[in-house]
C-alpha positions in Angstrom: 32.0 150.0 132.3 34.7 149.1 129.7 34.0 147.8 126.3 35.3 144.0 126.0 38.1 143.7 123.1 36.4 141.8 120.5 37.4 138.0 120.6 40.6 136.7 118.6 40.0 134.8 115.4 40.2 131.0 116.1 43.5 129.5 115.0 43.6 126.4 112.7 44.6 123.4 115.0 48.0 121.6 113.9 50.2 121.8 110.7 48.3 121.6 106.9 49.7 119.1 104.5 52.4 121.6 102.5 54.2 122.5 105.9 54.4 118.2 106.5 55.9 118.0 103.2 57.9 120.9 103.3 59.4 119.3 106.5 59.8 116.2 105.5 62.2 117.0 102.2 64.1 119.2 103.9 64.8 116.7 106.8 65.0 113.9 104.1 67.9 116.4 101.9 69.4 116.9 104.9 69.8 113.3 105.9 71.3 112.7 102.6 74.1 115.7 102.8 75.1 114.1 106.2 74.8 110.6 105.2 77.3 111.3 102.3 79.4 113.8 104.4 80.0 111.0 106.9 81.2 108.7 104.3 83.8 110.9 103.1 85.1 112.0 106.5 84.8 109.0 108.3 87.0 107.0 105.5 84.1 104.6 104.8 85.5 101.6 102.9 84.3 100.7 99.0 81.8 97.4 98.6 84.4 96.0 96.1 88.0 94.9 95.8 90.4 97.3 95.1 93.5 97.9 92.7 95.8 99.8 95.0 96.0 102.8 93.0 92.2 103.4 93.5 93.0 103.4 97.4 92.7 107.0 98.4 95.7 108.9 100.3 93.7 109.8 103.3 92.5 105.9 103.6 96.2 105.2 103.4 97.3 107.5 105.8 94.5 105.5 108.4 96.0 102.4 107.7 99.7 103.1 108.7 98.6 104.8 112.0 96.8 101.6 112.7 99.8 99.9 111.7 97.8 97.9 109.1 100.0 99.3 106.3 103.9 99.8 106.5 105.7 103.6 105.8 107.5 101.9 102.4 105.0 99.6 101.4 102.6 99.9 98.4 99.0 98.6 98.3 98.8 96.5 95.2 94.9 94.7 96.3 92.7 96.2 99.4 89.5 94.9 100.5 87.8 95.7 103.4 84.3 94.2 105.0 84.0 97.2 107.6 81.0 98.9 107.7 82.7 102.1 108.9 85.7 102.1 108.9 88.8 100.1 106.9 90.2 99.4 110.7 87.0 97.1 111.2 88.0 93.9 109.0 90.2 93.5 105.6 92.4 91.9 103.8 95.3 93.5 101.9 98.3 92.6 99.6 101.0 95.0 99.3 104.6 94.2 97.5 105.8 92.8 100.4 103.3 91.1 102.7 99.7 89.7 102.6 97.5 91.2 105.5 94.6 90.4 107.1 93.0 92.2 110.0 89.8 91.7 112.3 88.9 94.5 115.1 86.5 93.0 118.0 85.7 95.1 121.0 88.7 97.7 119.8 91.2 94.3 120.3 92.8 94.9 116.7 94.4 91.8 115.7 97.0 91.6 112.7 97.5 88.4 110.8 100.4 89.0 107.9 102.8 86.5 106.0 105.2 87.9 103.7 106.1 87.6 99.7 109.0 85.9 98.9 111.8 88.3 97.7 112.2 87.5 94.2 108.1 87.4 93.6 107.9 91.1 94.3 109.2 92.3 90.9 106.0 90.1 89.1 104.0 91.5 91.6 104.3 95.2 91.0 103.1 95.2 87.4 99.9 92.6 88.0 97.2 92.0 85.7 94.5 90.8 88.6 90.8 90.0 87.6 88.5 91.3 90.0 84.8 89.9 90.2 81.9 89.0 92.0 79.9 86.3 91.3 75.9 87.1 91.8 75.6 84.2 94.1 78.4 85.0 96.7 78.9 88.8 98.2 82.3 88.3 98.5 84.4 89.9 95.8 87.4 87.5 94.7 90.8 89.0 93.2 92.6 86.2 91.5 96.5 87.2 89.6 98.8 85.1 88.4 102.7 85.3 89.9 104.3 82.7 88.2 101.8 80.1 89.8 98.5 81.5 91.1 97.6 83.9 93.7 93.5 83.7 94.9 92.2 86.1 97.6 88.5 85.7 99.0 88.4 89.2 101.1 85.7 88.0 103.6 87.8 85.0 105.5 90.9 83.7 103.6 93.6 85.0 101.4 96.6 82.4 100.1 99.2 82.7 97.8 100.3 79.8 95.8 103.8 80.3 93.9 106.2 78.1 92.2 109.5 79.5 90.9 112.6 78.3 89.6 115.8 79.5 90.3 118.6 78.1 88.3 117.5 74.2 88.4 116.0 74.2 91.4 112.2 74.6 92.0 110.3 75.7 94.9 106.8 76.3 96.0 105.4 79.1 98.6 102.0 79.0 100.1 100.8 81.2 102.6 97.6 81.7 103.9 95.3 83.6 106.7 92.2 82.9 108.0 90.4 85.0 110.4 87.1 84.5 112.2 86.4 81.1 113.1 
C-alpha cells in the first residue's frame, strides 16, 4: 500500500489586522487622488465669489460652449452654486451683461439684462468687496458704478446706477431672479 502524504498545515482563517489597514489607506489615498482628479477635470466650481481674473481658461472655455459667456465678453464677477459643474446654477457679471443661469433636468435656462453703454468703462477697473457673512452661505459681491451695484449669487443679482450726462440724470436697475 502507499504511504499517505502527510496532511497540509492549517491555514489561518480570514485577513489579520495589518492587511485591513493596509487596505484600507490605500483605498482611502486612492479615494482622495480621484476625488481631487475629478475636481480638476470635471471644472468643479469655487465655494466663493469670484474676481474674473481668478476664473480659469478651461472654466471659461465651458461657459461659452454653453453659451453662458459671449466670444468678446470679459468675466468681471462669477459665482456659481453648482455642485459639479458651473453649467448647474450661477450668476455672472461681465462688461457687458449681468447673467444668471439655472439647469433643471438638462433644460438650461439663461436669464441676462445688459449694462448700459457708458457704465462699462467704470466697470472694467472695479474695486468690489467680496464677503460672506457667517450667518448666510451665500457669498455677496457689492461695487460701486457711480450708484451701487449688489449681487447675492444664490437667487438675485440687480444693478442700481445713476448717471449724469450733461444735465440730464437717469437711473438703471436691472435685476434677475431665478428659482421661485
Amino acid at each position: 500500500m502507499a504511504a499517505t502524504p502527510p496532511p497540509l498545515p492549517k491555514r489561518e482563517q480570514g485577513m489579520n489586522a495589518i492587511t485591513i489597514f493596509a487596505v484600507a489607506v490605500g483605498g482611502a489615498l486612492i479615494a482622495l487622488v480621484m476625488f481631487f482628479y475629478a475636481q480638476y477635470e470635471l471644472h468643479v466650481p469655487e465655494t466663493y465669489a469670484q474676481p474674473g481674473d481668478e476664473v480659469s481658461d478651461s472654466l471659461k472655455q465651458v461657459m461659452r460652449r454653453q453659451g453662458l459667456l459671449q466670444s468678446n465678453e470679459v468675466v468681471l464677477y462669477f459665482y456659481s452654486e453648482g455642485i459639479w459643474s458651473v453649467v448647474e446654477d450661477g450668476n455672472m457679471i461681465t462688461d457687458k451683461r449681468v447673467v444668471s443661469w439655472t439647469n433643471e433636468d438638462h433644460d438650461l435656462e439663461i436669464d441676462s439684462q445688459p449694462i448700459p453703454k457708458y457704465k462699462r468703462s467704470h466697470l472694467s477697473d472695479p474695486s468690489p468687496s467680496l464677503t460672506t457673512r457667517s450667518s448666510e452661505s451665500t457669498p455677496r459681491i457689492s461695487h460701486s458704478i457711480s450708484g451701487s451695484q449688489q449681487c447675492a449669487g444664490a437667487t438675485t443679482i440687480s444693478i442700481n446706477s445713476s448717471w449724469t450726462l450733461g444735465k440730464p440724470t437717469g437711473q438703471s436697475r436691472a435685476q434677475i431672479k431665478h428659482g421661485n
